[in-house]
C-alpha positions, -999 to 999 in steps of 0.1 A, spaced: -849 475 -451 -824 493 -430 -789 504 -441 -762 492 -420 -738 510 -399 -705 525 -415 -677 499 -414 -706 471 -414 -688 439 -421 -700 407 -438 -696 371 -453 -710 362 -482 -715 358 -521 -728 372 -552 -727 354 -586 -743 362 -619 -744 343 -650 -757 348 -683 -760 335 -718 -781 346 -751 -778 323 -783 -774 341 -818 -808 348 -837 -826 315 -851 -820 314 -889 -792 341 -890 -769 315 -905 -749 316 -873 -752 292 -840 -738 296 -808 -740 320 -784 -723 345 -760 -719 340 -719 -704 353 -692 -701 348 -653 -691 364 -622 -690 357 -585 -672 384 -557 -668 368 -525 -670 388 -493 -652 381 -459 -652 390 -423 -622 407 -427 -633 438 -449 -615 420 -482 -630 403 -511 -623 383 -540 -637 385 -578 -636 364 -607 -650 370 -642 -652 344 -673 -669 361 -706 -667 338 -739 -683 334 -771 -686 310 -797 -701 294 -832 -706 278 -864 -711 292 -893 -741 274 -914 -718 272 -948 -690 261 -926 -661 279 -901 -670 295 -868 -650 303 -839 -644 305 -802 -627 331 -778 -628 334 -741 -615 354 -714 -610 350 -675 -598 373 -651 -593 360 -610 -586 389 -594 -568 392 -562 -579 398 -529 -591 441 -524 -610 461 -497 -644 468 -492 -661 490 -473 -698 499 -464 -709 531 -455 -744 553 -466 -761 527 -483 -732 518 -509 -705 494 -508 -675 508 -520 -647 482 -535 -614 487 -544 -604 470 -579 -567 453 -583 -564 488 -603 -573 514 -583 -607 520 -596 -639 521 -572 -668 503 -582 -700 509 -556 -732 490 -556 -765 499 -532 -765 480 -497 -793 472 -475 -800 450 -449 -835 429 -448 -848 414 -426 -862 387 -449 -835 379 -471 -807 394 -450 -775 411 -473 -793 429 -505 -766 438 -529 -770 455 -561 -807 445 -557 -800 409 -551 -798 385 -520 -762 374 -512 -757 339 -505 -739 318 -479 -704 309 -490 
């Protein structure tokens, strides 16, 4: 893998997703789940959006639901020493690791971007 050259610009996606269901026989069913997906551009900005939610029943009756989604707006990015630095809507700077491979091509965070 070779890291790629301050300024490096790139198109692309990264999306998670993940759910875990509440323990079998706890008298509660349902679960917890969230997603995510930041999309890259050309242009040195990206976009994020986020969706976290939970919900269940309740074996002797009840249960409940709650959600939460947040589309952010369109912030910088920037690549330089093997990090990608992005700017959140406020202010904060998150960085992930940033290689490129020949193989799979972007490595983000560990993981392969996709196409958009």
């Amino acid at each position: 893998m070779e890291l790629p050259d301050k300024g490096f610009r790139f198109k692309g996606v990264q999306s998670s997703f993940f759910y875990t269901g509440f323990t079998p026989g706890s008298g509660i069913s349902g679960g917890i789940s969230s997603s995510s997906e930041i999309v890259f551009y050309h242009d040195g900005t990206f976009t994020s959006d986020h969706f976290s939610g939970a919900f269940d029943n309740f074996d002797n009756g009840g249960g409940f639901a709650t959600s939460k989604e947040t589309n952010d707006v369109r912030d910088r990015y920037e690549v330089g020493d093997g990090v990608i630095r992005m700017q959140m809507p406020d202010g904060q700077i998150t960085t992930q690791p940033f290689f490129l491979d020949a193989d799979n091509g972007i490595i983000l965070d560990g993981e392969p971007l996709s196409d958009e």
